[in-house]
N, C-alpha and C positions, 0 to 999 in steps of 0.2 A: 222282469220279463220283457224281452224286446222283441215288437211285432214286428213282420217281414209279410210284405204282401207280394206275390207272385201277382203280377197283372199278365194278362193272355186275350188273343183273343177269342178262344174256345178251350173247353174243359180238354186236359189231357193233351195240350198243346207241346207244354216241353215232357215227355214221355219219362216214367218213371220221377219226375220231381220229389215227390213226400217220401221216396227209399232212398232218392240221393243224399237227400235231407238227413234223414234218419242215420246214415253210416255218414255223413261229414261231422255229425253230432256227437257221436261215437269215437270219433277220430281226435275231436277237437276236447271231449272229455279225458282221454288219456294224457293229451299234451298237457291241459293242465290241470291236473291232480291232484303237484303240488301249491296250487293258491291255496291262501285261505278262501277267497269267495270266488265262486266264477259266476256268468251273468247265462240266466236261459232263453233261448230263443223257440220262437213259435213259428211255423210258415201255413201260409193263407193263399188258398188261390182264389184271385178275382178275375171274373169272365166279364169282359168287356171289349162292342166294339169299335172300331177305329174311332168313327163319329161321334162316338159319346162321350171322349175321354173327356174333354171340356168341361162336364159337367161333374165327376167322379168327384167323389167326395170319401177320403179314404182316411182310417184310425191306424194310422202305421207310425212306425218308426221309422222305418227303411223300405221302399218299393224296387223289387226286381222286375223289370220288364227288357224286351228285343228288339230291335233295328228299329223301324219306324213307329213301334206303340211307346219306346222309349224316349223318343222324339217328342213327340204328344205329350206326353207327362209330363217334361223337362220344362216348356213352355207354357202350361200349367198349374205348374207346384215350382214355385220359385224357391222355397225353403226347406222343400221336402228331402232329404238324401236319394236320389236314386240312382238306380246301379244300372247298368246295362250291360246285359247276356254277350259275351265277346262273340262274334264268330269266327273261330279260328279256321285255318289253312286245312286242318285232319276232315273238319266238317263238311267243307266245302269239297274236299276232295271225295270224300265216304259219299256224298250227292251226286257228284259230277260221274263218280264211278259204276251209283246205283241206275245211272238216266242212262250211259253206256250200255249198261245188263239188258236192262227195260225196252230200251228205246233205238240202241244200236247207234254207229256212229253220225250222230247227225249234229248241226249247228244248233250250238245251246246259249242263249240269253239271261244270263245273271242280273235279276232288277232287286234291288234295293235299296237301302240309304246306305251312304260313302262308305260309313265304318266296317260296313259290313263287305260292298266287295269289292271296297281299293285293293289294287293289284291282280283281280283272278284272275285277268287274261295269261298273268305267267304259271300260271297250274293248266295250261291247254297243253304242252309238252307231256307233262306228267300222267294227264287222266287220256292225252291223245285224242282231243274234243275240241271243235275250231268254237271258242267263246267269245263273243259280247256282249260286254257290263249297261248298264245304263240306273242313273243316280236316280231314285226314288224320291222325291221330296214333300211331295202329297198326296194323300191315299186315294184321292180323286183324280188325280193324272192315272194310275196303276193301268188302265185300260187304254189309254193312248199312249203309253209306255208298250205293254202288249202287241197292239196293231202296229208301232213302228217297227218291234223286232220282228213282226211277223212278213213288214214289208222289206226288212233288209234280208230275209233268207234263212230266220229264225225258226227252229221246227219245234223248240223245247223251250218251256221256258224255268229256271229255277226261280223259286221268291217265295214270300210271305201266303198266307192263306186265302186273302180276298183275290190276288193275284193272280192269282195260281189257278182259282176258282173260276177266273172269269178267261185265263187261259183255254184250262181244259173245254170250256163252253164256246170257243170259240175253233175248234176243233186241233189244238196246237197238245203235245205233252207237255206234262208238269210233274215240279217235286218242290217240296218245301224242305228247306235246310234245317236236318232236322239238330238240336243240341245237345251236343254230346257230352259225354259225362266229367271230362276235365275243363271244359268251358263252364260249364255247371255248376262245377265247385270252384272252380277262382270267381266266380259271380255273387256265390254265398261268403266265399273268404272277403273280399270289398264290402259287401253288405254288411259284416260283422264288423268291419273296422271303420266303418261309415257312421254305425250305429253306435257303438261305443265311442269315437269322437262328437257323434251327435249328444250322445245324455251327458258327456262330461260338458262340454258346452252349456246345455240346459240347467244344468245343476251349478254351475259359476254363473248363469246367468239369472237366475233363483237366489242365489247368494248375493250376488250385485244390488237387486232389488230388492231384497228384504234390507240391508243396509241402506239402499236411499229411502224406501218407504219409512224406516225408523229415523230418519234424520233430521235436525232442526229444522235448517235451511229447503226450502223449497228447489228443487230440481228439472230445468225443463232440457234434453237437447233435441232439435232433428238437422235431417239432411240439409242438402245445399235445395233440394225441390221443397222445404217446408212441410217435410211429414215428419213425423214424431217418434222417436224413437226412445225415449224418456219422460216420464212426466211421473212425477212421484207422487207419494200419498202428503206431503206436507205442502207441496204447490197447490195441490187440489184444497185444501185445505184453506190455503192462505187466500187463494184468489177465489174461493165461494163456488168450486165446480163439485155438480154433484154426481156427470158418470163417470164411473171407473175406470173406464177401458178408453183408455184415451191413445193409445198404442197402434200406429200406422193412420193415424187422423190426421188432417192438413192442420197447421200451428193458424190458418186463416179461418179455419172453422170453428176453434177451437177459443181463442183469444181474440176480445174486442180488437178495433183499428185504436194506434194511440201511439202514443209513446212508448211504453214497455215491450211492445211488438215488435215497434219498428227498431227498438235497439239488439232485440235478439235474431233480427234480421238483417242486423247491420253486419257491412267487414270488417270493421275495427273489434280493439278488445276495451273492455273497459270497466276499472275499478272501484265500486263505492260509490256508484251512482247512484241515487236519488230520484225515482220518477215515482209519477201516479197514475195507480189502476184503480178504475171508479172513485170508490172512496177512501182509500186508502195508499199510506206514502210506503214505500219499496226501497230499500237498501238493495242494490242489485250489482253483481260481476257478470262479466260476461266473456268470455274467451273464445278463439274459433277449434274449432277440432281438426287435428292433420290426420291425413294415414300415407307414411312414405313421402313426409314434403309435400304431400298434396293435401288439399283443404278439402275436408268430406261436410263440412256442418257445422253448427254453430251450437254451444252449452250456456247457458244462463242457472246461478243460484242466484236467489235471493230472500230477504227476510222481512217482516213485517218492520216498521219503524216505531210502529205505536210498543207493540209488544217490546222490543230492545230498548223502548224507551222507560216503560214502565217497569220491567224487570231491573235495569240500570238507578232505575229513582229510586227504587226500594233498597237495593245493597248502598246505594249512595247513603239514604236516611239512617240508615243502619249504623254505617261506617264513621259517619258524619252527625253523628247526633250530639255531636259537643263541640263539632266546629272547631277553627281552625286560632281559636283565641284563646290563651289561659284566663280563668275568670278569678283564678285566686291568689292571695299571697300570706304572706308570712300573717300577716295583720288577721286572718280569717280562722289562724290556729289560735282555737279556744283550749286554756290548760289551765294547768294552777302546780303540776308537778314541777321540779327539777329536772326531769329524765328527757321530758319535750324541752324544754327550756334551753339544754347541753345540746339534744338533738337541732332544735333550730338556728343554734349560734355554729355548728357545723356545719350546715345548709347552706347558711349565709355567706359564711368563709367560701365552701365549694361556688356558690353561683359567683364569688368574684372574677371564676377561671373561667377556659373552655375546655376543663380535661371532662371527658365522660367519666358519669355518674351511674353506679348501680345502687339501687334503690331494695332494699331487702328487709318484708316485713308480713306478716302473716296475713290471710284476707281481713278486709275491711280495720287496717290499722292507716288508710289514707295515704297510700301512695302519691295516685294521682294529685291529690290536695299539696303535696311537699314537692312533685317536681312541676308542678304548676307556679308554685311559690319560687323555687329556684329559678326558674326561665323570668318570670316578673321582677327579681332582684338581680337581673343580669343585665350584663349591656344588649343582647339581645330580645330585651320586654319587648320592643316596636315592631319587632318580626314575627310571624307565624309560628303557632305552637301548635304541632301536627300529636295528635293522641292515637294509638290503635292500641287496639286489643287482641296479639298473638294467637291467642287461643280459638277466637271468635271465626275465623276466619277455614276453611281448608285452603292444603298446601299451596295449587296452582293460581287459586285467588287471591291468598296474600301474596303470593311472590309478582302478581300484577299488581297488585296495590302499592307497594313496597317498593317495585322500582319501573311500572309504566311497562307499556310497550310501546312497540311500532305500527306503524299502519299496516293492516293485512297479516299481521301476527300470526292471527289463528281464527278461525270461523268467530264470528260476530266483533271482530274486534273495529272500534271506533275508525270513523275515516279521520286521518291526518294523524292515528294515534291517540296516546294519553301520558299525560304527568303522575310519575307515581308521589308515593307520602316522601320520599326522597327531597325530590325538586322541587315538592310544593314547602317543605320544610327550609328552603335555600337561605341564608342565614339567620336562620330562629333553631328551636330546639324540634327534635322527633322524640316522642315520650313511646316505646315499645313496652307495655303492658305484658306481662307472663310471657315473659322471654325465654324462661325455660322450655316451652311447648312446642317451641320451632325445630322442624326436623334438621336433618343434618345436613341436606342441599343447600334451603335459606342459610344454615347458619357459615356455609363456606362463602356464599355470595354474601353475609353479612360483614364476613372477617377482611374482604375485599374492600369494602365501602370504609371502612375501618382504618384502615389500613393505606389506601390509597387518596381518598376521599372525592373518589367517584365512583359512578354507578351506569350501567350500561342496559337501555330499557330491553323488555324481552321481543327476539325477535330484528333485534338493530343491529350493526357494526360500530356504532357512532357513542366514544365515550364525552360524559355528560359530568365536569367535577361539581361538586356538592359542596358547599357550607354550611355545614348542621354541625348542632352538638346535641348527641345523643343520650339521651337518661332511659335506663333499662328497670325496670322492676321485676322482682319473682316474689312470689312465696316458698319458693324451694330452694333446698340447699345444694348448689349449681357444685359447690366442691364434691360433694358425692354421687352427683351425677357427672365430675369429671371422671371421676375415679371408674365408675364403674362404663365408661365410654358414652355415657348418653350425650355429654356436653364438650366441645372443643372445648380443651385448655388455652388454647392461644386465643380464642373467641374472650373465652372469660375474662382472662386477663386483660383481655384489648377493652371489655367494656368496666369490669370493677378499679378503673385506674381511683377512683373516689367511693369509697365504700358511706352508704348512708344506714343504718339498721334503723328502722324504728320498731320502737317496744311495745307491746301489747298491751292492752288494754287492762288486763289483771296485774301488769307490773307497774300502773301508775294508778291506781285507783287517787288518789287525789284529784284528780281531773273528771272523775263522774259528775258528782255533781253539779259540776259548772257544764258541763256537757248537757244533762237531764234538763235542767233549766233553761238551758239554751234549744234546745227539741222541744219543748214543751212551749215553750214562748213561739219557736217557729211555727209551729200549728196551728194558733191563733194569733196571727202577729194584730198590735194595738190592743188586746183585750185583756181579760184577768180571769175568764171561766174557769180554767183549771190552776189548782195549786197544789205543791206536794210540799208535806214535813219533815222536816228534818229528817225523824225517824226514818220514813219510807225511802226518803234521798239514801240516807247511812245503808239500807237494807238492799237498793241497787249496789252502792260500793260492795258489799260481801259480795256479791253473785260472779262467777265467773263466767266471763263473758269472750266466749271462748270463738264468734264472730264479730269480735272488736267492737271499734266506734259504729259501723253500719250495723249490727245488730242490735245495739243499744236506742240505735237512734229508730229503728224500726219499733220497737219494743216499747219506747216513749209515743211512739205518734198512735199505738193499738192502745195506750192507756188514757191520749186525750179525747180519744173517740168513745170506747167505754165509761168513762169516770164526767163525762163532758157534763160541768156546771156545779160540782163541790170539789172539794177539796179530797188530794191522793193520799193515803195513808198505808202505813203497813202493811195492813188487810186488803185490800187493793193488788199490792206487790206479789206479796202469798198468792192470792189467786188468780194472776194472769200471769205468773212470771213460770208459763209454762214451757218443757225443752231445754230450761236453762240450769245446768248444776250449781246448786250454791257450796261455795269454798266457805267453809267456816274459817272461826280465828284458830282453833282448836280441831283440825280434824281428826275423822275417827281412823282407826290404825289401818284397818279396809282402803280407807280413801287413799291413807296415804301410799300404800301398796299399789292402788290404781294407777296412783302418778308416778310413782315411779318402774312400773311397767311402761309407761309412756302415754303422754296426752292423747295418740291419737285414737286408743282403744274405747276412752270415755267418750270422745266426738262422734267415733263409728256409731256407738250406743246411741249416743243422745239425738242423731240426723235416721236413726231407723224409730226412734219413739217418735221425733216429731212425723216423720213421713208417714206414720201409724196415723196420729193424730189429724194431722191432715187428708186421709183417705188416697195418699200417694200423689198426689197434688204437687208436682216440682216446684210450680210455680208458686203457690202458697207456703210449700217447706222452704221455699228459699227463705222468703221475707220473713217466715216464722225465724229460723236462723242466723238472721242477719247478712245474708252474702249473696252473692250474685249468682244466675242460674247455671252461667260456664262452670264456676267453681263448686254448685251443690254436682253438676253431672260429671264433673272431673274425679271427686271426692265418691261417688256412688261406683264410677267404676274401676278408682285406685282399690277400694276396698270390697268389691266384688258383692256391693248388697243389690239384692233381687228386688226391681220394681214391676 
């Protein structure tokens, strides 16, 4: 509903107004009939005189008012739309004709404001009335306006109501011009497109602000006079203001003297700066505002430091939590099989090259331990060995991680920029963790870096070449996700130029017990509290251990805690080696049906018993199972179980 306030300065001033109303409504309903929505309007007369409009306080949309109250208003409501009742030529003429009836032919004096009766002297031909005009400009002249026409020979006088009023009191005739019915409605027709460019305005400008109010970054602009015309809810926020309405406020009332002030008062623009308000450090841009080449005011974002700092520490620790050194080597792989043994004499051979390395081996069968071991047996040991974890990551933060940006990138980005795992990789190795997981943008800008061997930070022009040699690991089988288009073929090939498989844990059971012994000794290093027998050792080897070496070795450290101070035996095994299928020498014909339906139906089972066991507990089912929490939530929702 859009209000329309007829301002006047007495009731029944434009004559017939609410019938006019009513058939331009009418009129305006047929035109458009075929919208889906049209918009309703309401009209309101408000009586008010000359004198008070100053004070008028009015719940409009749009205000219609006439010659000099329109004035008034204009100079009053600087934001308001309003319209002004035209006086056309018919009107002026339909008055000057009715004064002729009335009054007979005598000299008549037209007093108004300009718009109203520029040109009537040339309608004296017409109505055959000798006329002069004289400009109205304050409703307080209106009577020395009067006694001048009266001293030039003036008998009549046309104009407004107080006029006219003080006219007839003065013994002279009068007529007010009255408005007629096609000035009427071109007054309502402006009004309505006033008011309909008013609420879409209002509604973009409603939109505008609920977007900076939800925004990180703190938002302030105003004019080149220092009032306000922006101030967001995250500025108020940052810089500790607690009223709202900060809109049309001096930026001097509003913000201490200081620094930060004085820069969003400054002429220049400027990026990344660095200043302090009260207690706190500011990361601040600043730019000025044009309109048409010309300079209307001045915009400032900015953001807390402490905050960009702390949230940046945390992804840092995250990211970084094994640092940029490999800590292991070949020396570190504990075995006793044949199957590691083949495996690490082809390791060896690979680390003599720089051809990339894909690394293919189910969770927790020690990836990262064998291309750790390869970078340290390389000519590259003395360099950086950058590790991430593919999966750990969404898309737009690993592809800043991965290859850096530029300065002023994107909202909160570092001043001067950042080094991605790229550059900081610069002749050492990048170890990419579940390389399968990367979507298919990374993996074109992967194929790039590959391929070219450089890398171009986000947000730059400025190509940056790279000495890395790359070691990729999955646990998936990346040829079937060629096939079925999840994975570039050219990517794969560019990274498996050196295939490494390592073999699971059930396929060297030789290697347990030297493993078991070795987690159990790590748990109380120098001591002898815990010990295990033979038997109980022999009764790990049977178990399949179907989250490898990390689930074994979790599985060891819950038995030196539980058993802590005699010795582990069978019965021991039996009763904590819960979530785990044991693979007999002899399975039963069931079993073997299982497997060969495929392993991963018995793991689906056995991660919904432990999740059961655990009271849905991720973080508990992990280490129950041996594997890391990416790989329990990756596996929960490959296989669509409900937590």
């Amino acid at each position: 509903m859009i209000k329309i306030k007829l301002v006047v300065p007495r009731k029944g001033y434009i004559k017939h107004a609410f019938e006019r109303f009513e058939e331009f409504n009418r009129l305006e309903e047929r035109e458009e009939h075929h919208h889906e929505e049209t918009v309703e309007f309401e009209l309101e007369e408000v009586v008010v005189a000359a004198d008070k409009v100053a004070k008028l306080e009015l719940d409009a949309d749009v205000i219609i008012s006439r010659g000099l109250m329109t004035k008034l208003l204009k100079e009053h409501n600087e934001f308001m739309p309003i319209v002004d009742i035209p006086v056309q030529g018919i009107d002026l003429i339909r008055c000057l004709s009715d004064c002729k009836a009335r009054f007979g032919r005598k000299k008549v004096a037209v007093i108004g404001a300009l718009n109203m009766i520029y040109g009537v002297e040339n309608l004296a031909d017409i109505v055959d009335l000798p006329i002069q005009s004289y400009i109205l400009e304050d409703i307080e002249k209106s009577a020395s306006l009067v006694d001048l026409a009266a001293s030039e020979g003036c008998e009549i006088v046309v104009s407004g109501l107080s006029t006219t009023e003080y006219a007839e009191a003065t013994g002279l005739g009068a007529a007010i011009v009255e408005t007629g019915k096609e000035s009427f409605r071109q007054a309502l027709i402006e009004a309505k497109r006033l008011a309909l460019v008013s609420l879409r305005e209002q509604e973009k400008a409603e939109r505008y602000q609920t977007i900076l109010n939800h925004a990180y970054e703190g938002v302030i602009a105003i004019d080149l006079k220092g009032q306000i015309s922006v101030f967001n809810t995250a500025a108020r926020e940052i810089l500790s203001i607690s009223q709202k309405s900060l809109i049309d406020h001096s930026i001097y009332e509003v913000l201490q003297k200081g620094k930060f002030r004085d820069l969003l008062l400054s002429e220049g623009d400027y990026r990344e700066e660095i200043v302090s308000y009260q207690s706190i450090q500011l990361s601040v841009k600043k730019v000025s505002n044009f309109l048409k080449g010309k300079k209307v005011g001045n915009m400032m974002a900015f953001q807390d430091v402490t905050g960009i700092q702390e949230m940046e520490g945390k992804i840092r620790k995250k990211i970084h939590s094994r640092g940029h050194v490999a800590k292991y080597t070949f020396e570190d792989i504990l075995f006793r099989s044949t199957e590691i043994e083949k495996t690490i004499e082809t390791a060896k051979r690979y680390s003599e090259v720089d051809s990339n390395i894909l690394i293919i081996g189910e969770t927790g069968t020690g990836k990262e331990i064998f291309a750790q071991s390869i970078h340290n047996h390389s000519k590259r040991r003395n360099n950086p060995f950058v590790a991430i974890n593919c999966a750990a990551l969404p898309e737009d933060l690993l592809e800043s991680e991965l290859f850096g940006y530029a300065e002023g990138a994107f909202t909160g980005a570092m001043k001067g920029g950042k080094q991605g795992f790229f550059e900081l990789a610069h002749r050492g190795t990048i170890f990419l963790d579940e390389i399968g997981e990367i979507s298919a943008k990374l993996q074109s800008r992967l194929l790039r870096v590959l391929q070219e061997r450089e890398i171009m930070r986000i947000g730059d022009d400025k190509i940056i070449p790279v000495d890395v040699r790359i070691i990729a690991a999955t646990n998936k089988n990346l040829i079937h996700m060629v096939k079925k288009g999840d994975f570039r073929e050219d990517l794969y090939y560019r990274l498996s130029v050196l295939d490494l498989h390592l073999p699971p844990l059930r396929e060297r059971r030789a290697d347990i017990p030297v493993l078991v012994n070795a987690f159990i000794s790590k748990a109380f290093p120098g001591q002898s509290q815990v010990m295990i027998t033979d038997a109980a050792s022999q009764k790990l080897s049977e178990a399949s251990w179907e989250g490898n070496v990390r689930q074994l070795q979790n599985f060891c450290e819950r038995l030196t805690v539980l058993c802590k101070g005699r010795v582990i035996d069978v019965y021991d095994i039996e009763k904590y080696l819960l979530g785990v299928q044991e693979e007999r020498a002899h399975p039963s014909q069931q079993e073997k049906e299982t497997v060969a339906r495929g392993s991963h139906i018995s793991e689906r089972e056995r991660i919904l018993q432990v999740l059961k066991s655990c009271h849905y507990s991720k973080g508990k089912a992990a280490d129950e199972l041996g594997m890391s929490r990416t790989t329990l939530w990756r596996k929960i929702k490959e296989w669509g179980i409900e937590t």
